[in-house]
DSSP file (Angstrom, degrees, kcal/mol; ACC not computed):
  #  RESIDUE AA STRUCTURE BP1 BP2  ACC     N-H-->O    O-->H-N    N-H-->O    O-->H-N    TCO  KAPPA ALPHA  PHI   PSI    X-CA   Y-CA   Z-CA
    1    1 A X     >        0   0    0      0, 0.0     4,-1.1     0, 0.0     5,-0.1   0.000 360.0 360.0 360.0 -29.1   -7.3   16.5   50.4
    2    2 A X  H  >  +     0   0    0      1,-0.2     4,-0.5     2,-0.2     0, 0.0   0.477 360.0  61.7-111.0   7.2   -7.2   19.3   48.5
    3    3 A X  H  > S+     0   0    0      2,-0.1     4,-3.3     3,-0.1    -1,-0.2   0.697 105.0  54.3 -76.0 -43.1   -3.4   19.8   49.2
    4    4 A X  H  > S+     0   0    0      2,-0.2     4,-1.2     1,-0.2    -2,-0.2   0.666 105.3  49.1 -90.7 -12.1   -3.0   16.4   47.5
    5    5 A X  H  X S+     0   0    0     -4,-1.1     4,-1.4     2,-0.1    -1,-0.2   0.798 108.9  52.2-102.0  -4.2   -4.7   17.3   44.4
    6    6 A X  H >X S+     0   0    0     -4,-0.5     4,-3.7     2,-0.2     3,-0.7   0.950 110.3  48.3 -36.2 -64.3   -2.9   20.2   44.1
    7    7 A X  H 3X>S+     0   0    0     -4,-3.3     4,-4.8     1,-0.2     5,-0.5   0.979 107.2  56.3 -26.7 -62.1    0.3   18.2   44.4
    8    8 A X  H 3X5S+     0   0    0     -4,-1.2     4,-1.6     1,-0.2    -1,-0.2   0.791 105.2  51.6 -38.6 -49.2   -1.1   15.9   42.1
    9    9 A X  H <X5S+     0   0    0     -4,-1.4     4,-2.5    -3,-0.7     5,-0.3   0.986 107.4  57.1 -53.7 -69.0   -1.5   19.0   39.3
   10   10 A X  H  X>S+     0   0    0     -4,-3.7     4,-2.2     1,-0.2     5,-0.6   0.914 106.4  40.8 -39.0 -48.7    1.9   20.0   39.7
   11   11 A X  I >X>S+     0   0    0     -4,-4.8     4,-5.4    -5,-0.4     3,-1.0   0.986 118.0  47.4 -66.1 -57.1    3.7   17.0   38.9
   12   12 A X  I 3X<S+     0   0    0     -4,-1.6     4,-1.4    -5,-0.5    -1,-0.3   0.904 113.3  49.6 -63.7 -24.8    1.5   16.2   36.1
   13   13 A X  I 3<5S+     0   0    0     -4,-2.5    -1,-0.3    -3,-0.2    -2,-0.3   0.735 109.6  48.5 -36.2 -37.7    1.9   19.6   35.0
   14   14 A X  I <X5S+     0   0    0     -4,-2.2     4,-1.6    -3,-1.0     5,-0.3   0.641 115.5  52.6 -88.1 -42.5    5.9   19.4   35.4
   15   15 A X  I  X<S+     0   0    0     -4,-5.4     4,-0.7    -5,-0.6    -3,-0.1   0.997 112.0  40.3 -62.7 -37.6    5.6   15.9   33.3
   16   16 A X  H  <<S+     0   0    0     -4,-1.4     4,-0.2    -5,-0.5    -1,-0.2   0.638 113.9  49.1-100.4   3.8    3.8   17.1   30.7
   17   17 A X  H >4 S+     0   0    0     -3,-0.2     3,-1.1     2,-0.2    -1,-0.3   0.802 113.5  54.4 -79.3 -34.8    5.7   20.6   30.3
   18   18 A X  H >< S+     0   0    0     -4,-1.6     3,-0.5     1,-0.3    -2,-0.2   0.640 108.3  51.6 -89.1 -16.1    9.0   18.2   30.4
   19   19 A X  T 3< S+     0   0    0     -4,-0.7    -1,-0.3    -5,-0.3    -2,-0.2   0.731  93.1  74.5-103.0  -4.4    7.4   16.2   27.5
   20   20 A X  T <   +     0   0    0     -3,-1.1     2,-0.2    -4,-0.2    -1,-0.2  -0.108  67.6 147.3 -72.6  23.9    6.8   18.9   25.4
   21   21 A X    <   -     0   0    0     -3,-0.5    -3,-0.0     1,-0.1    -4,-0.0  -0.645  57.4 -80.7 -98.4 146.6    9.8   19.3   24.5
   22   22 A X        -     0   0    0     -2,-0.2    -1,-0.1     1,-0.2    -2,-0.0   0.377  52.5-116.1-102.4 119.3   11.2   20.6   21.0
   23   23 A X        -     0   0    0     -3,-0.1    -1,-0.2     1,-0.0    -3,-0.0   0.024  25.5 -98.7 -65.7 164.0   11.3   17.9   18.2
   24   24 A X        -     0   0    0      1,-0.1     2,-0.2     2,-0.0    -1,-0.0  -0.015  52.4-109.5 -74.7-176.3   14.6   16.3   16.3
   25   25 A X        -     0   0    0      0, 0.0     2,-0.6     0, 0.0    -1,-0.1  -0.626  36.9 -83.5-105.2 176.2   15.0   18.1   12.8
   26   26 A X        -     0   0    0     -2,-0.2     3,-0.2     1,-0.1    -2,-0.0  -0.852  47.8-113.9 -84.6  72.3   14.4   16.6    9.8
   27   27 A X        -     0   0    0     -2,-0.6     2,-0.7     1,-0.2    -1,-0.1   0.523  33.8-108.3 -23.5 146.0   17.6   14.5    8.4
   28   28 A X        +     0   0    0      1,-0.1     3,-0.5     2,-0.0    -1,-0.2  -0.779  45.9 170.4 -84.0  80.7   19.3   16.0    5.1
   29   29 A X    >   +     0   0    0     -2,-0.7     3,-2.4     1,-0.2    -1,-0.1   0.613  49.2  97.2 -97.5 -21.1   18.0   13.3    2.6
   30   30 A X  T 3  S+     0   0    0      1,-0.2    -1,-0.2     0, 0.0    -2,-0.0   0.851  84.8  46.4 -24.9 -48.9   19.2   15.3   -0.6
   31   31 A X  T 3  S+     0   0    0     -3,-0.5    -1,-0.2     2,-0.0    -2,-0.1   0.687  89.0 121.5 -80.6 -18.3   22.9   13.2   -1.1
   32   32 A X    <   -     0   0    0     -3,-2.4     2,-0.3    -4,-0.1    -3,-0.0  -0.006  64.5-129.8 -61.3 179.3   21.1    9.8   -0.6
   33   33 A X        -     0   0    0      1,-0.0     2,-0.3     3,-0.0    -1,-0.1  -0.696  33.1-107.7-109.7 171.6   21.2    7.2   -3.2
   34   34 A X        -     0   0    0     -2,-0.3    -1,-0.0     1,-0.1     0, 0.0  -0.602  48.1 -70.6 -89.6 147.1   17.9    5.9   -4.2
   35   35 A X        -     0   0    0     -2,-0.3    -1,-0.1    15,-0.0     2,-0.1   0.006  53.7-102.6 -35.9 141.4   16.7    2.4   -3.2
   36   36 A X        -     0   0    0      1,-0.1     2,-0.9    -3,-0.1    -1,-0.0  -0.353  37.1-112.2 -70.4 171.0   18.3   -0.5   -4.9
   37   37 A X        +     0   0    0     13,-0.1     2,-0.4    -2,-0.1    -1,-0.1  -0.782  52.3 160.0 -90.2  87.7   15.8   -2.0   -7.8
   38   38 A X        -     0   0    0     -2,-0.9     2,-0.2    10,-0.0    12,-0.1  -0.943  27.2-151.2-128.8 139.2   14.7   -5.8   -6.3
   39   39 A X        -     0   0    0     -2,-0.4     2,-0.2    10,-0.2    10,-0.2  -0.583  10.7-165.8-100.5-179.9   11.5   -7.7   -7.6
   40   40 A X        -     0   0    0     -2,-0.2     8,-1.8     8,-0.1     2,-0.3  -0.594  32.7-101.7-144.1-169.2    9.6  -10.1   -5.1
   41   41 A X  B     -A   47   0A   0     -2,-0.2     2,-0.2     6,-0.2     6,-0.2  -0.860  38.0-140.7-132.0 130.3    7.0  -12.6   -6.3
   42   42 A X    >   -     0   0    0      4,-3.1     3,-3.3    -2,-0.3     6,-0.0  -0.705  35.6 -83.8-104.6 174.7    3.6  -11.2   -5.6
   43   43 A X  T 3  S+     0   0    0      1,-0.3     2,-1.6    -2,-0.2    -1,-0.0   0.810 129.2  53.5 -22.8 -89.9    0.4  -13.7   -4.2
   44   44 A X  T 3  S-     0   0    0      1,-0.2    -1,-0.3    -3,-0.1     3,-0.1  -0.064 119.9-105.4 -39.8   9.6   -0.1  -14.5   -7.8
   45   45 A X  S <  S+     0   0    0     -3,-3.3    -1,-0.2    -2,-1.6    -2,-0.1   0.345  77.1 124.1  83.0  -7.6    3.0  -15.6   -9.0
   46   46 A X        -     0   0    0      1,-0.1    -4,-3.1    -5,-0.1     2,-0.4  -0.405  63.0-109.3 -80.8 177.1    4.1  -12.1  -11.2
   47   47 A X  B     -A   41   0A   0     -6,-0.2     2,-0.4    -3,-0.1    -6,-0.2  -0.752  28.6-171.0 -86.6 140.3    6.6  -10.5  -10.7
   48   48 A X        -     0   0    0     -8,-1.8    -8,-0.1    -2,-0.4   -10,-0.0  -0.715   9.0-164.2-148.1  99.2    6.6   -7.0   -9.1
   49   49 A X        -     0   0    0     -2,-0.4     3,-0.3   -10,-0.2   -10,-0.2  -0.125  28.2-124.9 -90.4-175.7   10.0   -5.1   -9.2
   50   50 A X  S >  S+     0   0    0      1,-0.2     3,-1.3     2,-0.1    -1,-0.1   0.801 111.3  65.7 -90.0 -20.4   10.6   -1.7   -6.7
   51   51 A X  G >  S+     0   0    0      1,-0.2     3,-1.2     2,-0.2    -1,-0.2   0.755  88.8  62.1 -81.5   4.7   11.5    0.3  -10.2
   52   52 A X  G 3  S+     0   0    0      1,-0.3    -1,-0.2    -3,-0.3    -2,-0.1   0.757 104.3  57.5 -81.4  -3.7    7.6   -0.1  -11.7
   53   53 A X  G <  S+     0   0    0     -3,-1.3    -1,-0.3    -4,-0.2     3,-0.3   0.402  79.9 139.6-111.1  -2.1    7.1    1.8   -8.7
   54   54 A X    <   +     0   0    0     -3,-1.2     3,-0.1     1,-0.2    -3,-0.1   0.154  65.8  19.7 -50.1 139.7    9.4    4.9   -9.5
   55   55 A X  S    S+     0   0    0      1,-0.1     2,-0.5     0, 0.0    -1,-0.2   0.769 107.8 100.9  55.7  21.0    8.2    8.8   -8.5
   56   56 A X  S    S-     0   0    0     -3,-0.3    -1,-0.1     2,-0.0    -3,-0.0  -0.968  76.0-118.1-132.4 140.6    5.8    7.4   -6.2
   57   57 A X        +     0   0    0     -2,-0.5     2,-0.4    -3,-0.1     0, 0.0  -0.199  38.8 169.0 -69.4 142.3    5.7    6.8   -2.3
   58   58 A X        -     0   0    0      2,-0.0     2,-0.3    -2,-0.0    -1,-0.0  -0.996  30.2-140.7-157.7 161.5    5.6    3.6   -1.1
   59   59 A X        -     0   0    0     -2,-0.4     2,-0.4     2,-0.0    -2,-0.0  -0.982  12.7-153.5-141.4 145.5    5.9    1.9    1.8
   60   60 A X        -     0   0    0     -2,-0.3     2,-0.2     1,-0.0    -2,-0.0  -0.638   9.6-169.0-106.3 151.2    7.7   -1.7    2.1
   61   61 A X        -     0   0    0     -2,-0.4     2,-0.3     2,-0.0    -1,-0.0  -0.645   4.2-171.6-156.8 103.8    6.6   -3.9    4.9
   62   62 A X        +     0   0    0     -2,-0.2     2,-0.3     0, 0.0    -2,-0.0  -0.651  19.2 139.9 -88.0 134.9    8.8   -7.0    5.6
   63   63 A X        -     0   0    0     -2,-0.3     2,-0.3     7,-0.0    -2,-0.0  -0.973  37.0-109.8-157.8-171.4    7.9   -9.9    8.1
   64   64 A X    >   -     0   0    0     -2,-0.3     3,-0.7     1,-0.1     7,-0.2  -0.833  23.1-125.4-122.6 147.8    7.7  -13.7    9.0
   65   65 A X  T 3  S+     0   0    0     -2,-0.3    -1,-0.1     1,-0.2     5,-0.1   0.551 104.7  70.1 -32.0 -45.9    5.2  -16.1    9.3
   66   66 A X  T 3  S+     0   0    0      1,-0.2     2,-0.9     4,-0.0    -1,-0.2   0.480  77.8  84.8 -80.7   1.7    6.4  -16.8   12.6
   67   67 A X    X>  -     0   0    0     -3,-0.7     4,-4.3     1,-0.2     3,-3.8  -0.750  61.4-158.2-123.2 124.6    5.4  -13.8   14.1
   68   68 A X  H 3> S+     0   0    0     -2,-0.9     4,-1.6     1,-0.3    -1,-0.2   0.748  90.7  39.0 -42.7 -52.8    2.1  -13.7   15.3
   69   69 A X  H 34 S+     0   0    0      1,-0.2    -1,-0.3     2,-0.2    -2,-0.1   0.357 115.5  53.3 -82.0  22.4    1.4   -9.8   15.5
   70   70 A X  H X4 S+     0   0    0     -3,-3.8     3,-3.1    -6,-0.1    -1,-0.2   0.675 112.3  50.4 -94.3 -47.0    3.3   -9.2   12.0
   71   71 A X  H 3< S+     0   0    0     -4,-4.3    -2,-0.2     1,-0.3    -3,-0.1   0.849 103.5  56.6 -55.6 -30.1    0.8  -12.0   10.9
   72   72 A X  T 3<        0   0    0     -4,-1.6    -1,-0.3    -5,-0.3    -3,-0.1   0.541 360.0 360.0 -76.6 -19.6   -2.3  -10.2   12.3
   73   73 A X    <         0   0    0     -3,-3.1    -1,-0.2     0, 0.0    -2,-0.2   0.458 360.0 360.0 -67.2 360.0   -1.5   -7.2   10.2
């Protein structure tokens, strides 16, 4: 018994040393070009273009109707 939870340690020791391994670097984003300028139609009918939004972080999240866990977000 106590052979097998030994076993047991190792390997899951040996997985999780073998998953700790050293993360990608960062991509060089300096040269990009900046997002193109596109408005959408908000809930309310304005308009709401990507430049009103300029020196600020944003994050875009596109989906369909048809899919149930995009819809559940």
């Amino acid at each position: 018994m106590q052979r097998a939870i030994l076993l047991l340690l190792l390997i899951l020791s040996l997985t999780l040393a073998a998953c700790g391994g050293v993360a990608a670097p960062l991509p060089d984003l300096s040269g990009t070009e900046p997002a193109p300028d596109i408005a959408l139609p908000t809930p309310d009918g304005d308009m709401l273009s990507l430049s009103d939004f300029r020196g600020q972080v944003i994050f875009l999240n596109f989906w369909g109707t048809y899919c149930p866990p995009c819809v559940a977000e």
